[in-house]
N, C-alpha and C positions, 0 to 999 in steps of 0.2 A: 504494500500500500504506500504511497507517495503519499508526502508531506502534505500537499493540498486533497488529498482524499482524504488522510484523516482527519482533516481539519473540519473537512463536507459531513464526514462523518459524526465527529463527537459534537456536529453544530445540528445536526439534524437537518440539514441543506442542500441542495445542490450543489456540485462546483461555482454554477453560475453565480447563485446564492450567493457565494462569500465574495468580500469588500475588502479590500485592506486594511488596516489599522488605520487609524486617521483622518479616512478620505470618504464617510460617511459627511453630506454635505456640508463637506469645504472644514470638517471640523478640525483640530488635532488639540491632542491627550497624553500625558506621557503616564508612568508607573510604575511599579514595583514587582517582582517575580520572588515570591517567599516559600521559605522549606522551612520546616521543624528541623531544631540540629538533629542532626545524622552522622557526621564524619566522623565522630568517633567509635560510635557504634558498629557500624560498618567498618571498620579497624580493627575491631573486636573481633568481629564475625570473621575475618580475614587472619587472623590467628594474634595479630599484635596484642601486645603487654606492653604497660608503662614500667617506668621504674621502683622502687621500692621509694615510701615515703623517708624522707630525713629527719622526718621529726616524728617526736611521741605520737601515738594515734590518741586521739577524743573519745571521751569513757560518757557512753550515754546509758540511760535504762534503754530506751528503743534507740533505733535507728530505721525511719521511712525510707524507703527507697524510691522515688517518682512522688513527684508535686501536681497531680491531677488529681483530679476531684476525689478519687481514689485513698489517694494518699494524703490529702489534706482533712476528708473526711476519717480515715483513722486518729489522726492527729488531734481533729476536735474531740472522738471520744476518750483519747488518751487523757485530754486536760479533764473532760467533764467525768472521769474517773480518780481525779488526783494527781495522774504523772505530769507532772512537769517537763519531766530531764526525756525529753527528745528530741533530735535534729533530723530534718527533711531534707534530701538530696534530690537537686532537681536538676535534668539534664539541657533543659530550655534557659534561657532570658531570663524569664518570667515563669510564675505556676499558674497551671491551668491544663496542662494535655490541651485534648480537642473541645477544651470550654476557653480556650485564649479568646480573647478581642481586645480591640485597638481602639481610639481615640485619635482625632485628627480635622482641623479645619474647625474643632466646635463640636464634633458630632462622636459618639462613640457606636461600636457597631461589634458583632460579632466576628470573630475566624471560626466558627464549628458551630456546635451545640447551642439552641437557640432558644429552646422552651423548654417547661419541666409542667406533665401533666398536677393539676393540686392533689397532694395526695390526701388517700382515706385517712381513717382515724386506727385502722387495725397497723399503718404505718407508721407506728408510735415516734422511735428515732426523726425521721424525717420529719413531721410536724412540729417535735419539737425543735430543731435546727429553724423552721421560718418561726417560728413562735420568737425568737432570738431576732432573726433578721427584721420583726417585726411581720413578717407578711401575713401571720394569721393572728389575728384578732381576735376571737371571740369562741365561740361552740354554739350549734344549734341543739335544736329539745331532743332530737335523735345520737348526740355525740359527734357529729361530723363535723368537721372546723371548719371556720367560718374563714375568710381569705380578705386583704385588702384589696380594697375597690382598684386602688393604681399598679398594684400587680398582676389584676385580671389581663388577660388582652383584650382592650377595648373592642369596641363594634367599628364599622367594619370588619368582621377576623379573616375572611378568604375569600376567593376567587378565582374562576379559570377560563380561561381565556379558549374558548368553542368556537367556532367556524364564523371568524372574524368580528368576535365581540367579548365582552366579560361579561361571564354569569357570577353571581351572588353563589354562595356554595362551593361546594368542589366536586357534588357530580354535577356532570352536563347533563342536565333535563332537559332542555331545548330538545327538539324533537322526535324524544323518548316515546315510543309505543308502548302499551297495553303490557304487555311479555317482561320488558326490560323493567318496567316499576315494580312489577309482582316479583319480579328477583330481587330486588335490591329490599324491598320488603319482606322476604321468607331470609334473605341472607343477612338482616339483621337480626330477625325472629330469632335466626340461629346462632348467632354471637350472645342473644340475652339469653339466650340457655344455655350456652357454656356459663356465663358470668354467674347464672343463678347456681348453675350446679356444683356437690359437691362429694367431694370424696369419701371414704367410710373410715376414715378418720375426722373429718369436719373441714376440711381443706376446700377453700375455693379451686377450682380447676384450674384458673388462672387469676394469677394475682400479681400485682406489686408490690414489694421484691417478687421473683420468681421464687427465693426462695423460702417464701411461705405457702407457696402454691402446692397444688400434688403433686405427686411425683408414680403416681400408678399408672397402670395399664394402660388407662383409657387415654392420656394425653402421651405416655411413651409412642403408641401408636402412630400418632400423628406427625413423629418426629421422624418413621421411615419412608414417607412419602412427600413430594413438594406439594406447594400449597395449589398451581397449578392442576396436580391428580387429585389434591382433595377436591377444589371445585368441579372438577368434572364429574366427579365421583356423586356430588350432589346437584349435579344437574345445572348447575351453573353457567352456562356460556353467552350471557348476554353479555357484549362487546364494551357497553357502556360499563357496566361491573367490574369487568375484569381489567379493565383499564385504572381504573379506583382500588382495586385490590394489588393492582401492580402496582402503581401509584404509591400507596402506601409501605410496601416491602422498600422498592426502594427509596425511599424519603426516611424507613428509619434504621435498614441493613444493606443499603447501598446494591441490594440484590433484584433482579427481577421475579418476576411471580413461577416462572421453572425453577430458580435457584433458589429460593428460600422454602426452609423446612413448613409443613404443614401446621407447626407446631406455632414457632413463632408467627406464622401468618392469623392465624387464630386468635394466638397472644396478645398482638397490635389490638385488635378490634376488642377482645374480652376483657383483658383486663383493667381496662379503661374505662370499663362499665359500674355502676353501682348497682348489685344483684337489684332488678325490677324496676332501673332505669332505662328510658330508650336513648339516656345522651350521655355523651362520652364524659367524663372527670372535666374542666372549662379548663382553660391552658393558663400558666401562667410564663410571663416574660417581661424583659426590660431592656432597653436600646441595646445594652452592649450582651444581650443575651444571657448563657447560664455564667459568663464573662462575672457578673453581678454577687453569686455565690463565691466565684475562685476569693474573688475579691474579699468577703464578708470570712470567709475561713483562713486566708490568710493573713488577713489582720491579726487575726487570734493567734497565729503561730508567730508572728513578729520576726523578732531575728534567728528565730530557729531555722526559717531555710535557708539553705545555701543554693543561689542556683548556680548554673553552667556547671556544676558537676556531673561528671558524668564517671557512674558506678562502674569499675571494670573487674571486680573481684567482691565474693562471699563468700567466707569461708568459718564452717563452724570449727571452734579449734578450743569445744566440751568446755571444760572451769574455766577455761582461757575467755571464753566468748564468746560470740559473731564479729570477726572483721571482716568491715566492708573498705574495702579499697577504692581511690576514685582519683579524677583528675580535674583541677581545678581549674577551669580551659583560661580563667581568667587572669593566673598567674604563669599559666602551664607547668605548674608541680603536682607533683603526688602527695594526696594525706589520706591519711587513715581516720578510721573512727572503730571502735569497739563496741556492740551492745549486749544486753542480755539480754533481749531478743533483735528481732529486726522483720518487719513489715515490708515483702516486695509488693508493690504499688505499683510496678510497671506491666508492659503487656510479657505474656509466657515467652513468647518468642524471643525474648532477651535473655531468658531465665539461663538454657544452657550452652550461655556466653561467657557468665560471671558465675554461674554457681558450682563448685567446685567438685561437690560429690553428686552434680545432677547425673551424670553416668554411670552410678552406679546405684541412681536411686529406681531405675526400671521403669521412668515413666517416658512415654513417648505423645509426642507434640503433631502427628500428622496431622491430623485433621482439624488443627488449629490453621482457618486461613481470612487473611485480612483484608479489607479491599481500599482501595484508592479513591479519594475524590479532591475534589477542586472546589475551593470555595474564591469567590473575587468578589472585592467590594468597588462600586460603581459609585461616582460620586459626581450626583446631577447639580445643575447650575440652577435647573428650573424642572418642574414636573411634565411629561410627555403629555402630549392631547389623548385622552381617554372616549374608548367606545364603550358602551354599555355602565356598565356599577364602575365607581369607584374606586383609586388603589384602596389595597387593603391592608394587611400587615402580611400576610402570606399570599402570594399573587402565583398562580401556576397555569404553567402552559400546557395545553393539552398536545398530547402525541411528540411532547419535546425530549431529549434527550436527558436532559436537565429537567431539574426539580424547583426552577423558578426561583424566584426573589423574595424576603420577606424585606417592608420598608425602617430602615433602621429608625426613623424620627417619630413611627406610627405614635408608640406608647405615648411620646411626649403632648400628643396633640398639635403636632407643627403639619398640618396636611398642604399647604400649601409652599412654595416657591422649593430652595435646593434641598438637598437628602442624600441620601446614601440607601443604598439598595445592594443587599449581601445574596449573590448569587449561589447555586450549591447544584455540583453536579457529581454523582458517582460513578465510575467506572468500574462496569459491569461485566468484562469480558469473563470468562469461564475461567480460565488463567488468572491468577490476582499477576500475577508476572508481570504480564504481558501490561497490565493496566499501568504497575507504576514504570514498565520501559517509559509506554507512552508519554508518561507525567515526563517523564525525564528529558524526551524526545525534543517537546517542544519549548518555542520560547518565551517571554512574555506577550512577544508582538500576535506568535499564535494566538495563545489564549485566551489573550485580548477580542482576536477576530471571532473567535468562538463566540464569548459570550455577546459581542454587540450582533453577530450575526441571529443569534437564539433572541436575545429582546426583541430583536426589529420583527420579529415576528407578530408580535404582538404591540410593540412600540413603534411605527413608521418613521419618526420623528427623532426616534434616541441618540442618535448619531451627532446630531449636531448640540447635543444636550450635557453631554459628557465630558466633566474636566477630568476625570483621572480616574483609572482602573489600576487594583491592584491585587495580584492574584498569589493565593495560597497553594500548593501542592502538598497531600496530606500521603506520602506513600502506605502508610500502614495507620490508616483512619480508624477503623473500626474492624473488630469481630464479626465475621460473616456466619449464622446460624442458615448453613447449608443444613442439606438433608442430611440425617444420622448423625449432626454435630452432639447438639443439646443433649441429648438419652443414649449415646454412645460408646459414653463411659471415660474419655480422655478427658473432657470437662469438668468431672467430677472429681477425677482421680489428681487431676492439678490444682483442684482446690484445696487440698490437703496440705494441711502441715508437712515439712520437711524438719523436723527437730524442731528448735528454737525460730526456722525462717517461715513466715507466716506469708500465704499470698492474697492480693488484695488485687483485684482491677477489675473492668467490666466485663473481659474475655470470661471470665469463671462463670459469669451469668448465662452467656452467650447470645445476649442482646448488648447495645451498645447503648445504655439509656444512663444517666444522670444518676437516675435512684437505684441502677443495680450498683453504678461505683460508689454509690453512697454506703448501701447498702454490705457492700463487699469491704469496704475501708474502716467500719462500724464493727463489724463480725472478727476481721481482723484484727484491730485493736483487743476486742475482747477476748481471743487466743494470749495475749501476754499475759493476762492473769490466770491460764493455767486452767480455765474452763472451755471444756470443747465445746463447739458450736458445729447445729446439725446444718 
């Protein structure tokens, strides 16, 4: 494939289709081409080893390993258990993983992770975390917590862009037959009865965390088949449906509706539900996205993290310890640190890099695989001439490659003149490989054409609208729940304790959401007091 086919490609266009960079009427634009650090990692992978620290190694009770939500979220339940004495190693700039965002021009905006569904009340930890940030306020008569008004996402919330207009919504009803509503109406029927039902221990079928959900029969099933065989299997092929259920797989596993497990296709939809509700949890967000959290948890840890460190070695070494080895990219020396435990926070895929007796510990990572995507933030002078509704805070393009734009100014109430619009596209190929060669392939001026050619789609006008695009490449974004991933048994068995090394990230979950690394950062904490956690 040539350069300009993939470009036709990942833009959902024609050759003809694609414009240059720039020459979208008479405009030009410059910008940024951004990576998550990587090079030492990838160093690692390659067999290199730094040198031996010169100085004393740092005696901590924990030692986190990775500054995402993950690992910040142990860290809060560390304090809110008493430990003080821990320091957080983070291999970026900045903490946050795939919840980063930026700040620029006035406007703050997301790079990843953008929304977090309000959680229930059976989400005890997480409620109380917003209870903290402030975001939930009150309890209704039933127990369910009550949320702040300015954390909701306001109205407008979505939008899709259908055969040359925007609909309200995000399915396309316009032209919807007889046939196609009665699906979409039995194929909600059948999400409120996963969400009602429960298991013969008392377990919702699907829930938030997953891991208070079941874990029997009836949902292991769904994990040997793609979500694609489950809908056929129930009669599902009304085009407009299954466009909405692809939609959603990839919007939140970067996967399409063949690639993702039945299990998690199910999961999106159910466990969003409140048993004998027909509407999903309301969303909550804020301009620079779950950016708002990294934020609020690492104030708490203050000077406990170190970033640009980057872990190259753990090694348990019994009354001696946990040393964790690392490289300080910002002095470029080596230091140690000592804990008596230590929390990996980062994804598996790093684990048998740095962890020392991971080859002889018998566990295997195959089916652990990660996917690629592209996030750019687009940063208008003025707002595009609109057909149909409204922007909205999520605006998605029908039959796009891409997962469309949500508006970063929405929350604030600024709906009129410049903004920011944070693009989000996954790369989907079967190969995760092949997706991040791609990432690597191209350059910013690409990516650039990619996404002004994907808006024009729906924006005629955007081209000459545009001061400056800057774009993200996430090569190992998220955790991909393929078929047989989740109920497989590798997922599980990496959740485990390694002695004193505790793992914490959202891969163990094997969705990529906010509340499972929450979730997984909370659990792990509470392994250093010596209490298992199922």
């Amino acid at each position: 494939m040539t350069r300009r086919e993939l470009l036709a490609y990942l833009a959902g266009v024609p050759l003809s289709g694609l414009v240059g960079c720039g020459s979208h009427a008479g405009s030009s634009f410059d910008g940024e081409l951004l990576n998550p650090a990587f090079s030492i990692p990838h160093r690692l992978r390659d067999g290199w080893r730094p040198p031996p620290s010169k100085l004393p190694p740092q005696k901590h009770r924990v030692v986190i390993i990775g500054g995402g939500i993950a690992g910040l979220s142990a860290a809060w339940q560390l304090q809110r258990r008493g430990i003080e004495d821990y320091v957080v190693l983070e291999l970026g700039d900045q903490p946050g993983g795939t919840s980063l965002s930026g700040e620029r021009s006035g406007f703050r905006f997301p790079w990843g992770a953008h929304y977090v569904p309000a959680p229930m009340k059976e989400n005890e930890p997480l409620v109380q975390l917003f209870q903290e940030m402030g975001v939930v306020v009150g309890q209704r008569d039933d127990g369910e917590p009550e949320f702040a008004e300015q954390a909701l996402c306001r109205e407008p919330e979505e939008r899709v862009f259908f055969r040359g207009r925007w609909i309200e919504g995000l399915y396309p009803h316009v032209g919807a037959n007889e046939d196609d509503l009665r699906q979409l109406e039995r194929f909600r029927e059948v999400m409120r009865d996963w969400a009602t039902r429960r298991d013969e221990t008392g377990r919702r079928m699907f829930a938030i965390p997953m891991s208070s959900a079941s874990d029997g029969d009836a949902v292991r099933k769904l994990d040997t088949i793609s979500m694609d065989a489950w809908m056929n299997s129930q009669g599902f092929d009304s085009p407009r449906l299954r466009w909405l259920v692809d939609y959603a797989c990839r919007d939140d596993y970067g996967l399409t509706l063949d690639q993702t497990s039945a299990w998690a296709g199910v999961f999106y939809f159910a466990s969003r539900l409140q048993p004998g509700s027909d509407h999903s949890q309301p969303v909550m967000t804020w301009p620079e996205g779950n950016g708002r959290i990294v934020r609020h948890l690492a104030e708490r840890c203050g000077q406990r993290i170190h970033c640009r460190h980057a872990v190259t070695e753990v090694r348990d070494r019994g009354g001696a310890g946990v040393l964790v080895r690392a490289v300080d990219a910002g002095s470029s020396t080596t230091v140690e640190f000592v804990g008596d435990e230590v929390i990996f926070a980062a994804p598996q895929f790093l684990a048998p890099h740095v962890i020392d007796d991971w080859q002889t510990s018998g566990r295997r990572l195959t089916s652990f695989r990660y996917g690629g995507w592209v996030v750019a933030n687009v940063f208008l002078k003025a707002r595009p001439q609109e057909s149909g509704s409204e922007m909205c805070w999520d605006n998605v393009i029908f039959d796009s490659r891409s997962l469309g734009y949500v508006t970063a100014t929405h929350q604030t109430g600024r709906d009129h003149g410049a903004t920011v619009l944070t693009w989000y596209q996954p790369m989907t190929d079967d190969d995760p490989r092949v997706s991040r060669a791609e990432l690597m392939r191209l350059s910013w001026r690409d990516w650039a054409d990619v996404v002004v050619a994907d808006l024009s789609k729906a924006h005629g006008d955007i081209g000459g609208l545009i001061e400056r695009i800057d774009v993200m490449r996430w090569g190992h974004a998220m955790i991909q729940p393929r078929v047989g991933f989740v109920w497989g048994g590798q997922r599980e068995a990496a959740s485990e304790s390694l002695g004193r090394i505790h793992f914490a990230a959202t891969d163990l979950s094997g969705v990529a959401l906010m509340e499972e690394a929450f979730d997984r950062g909370v659990r792990a904490a509470d392994r250093c007091f010596g209490g298992a956690v199922g």
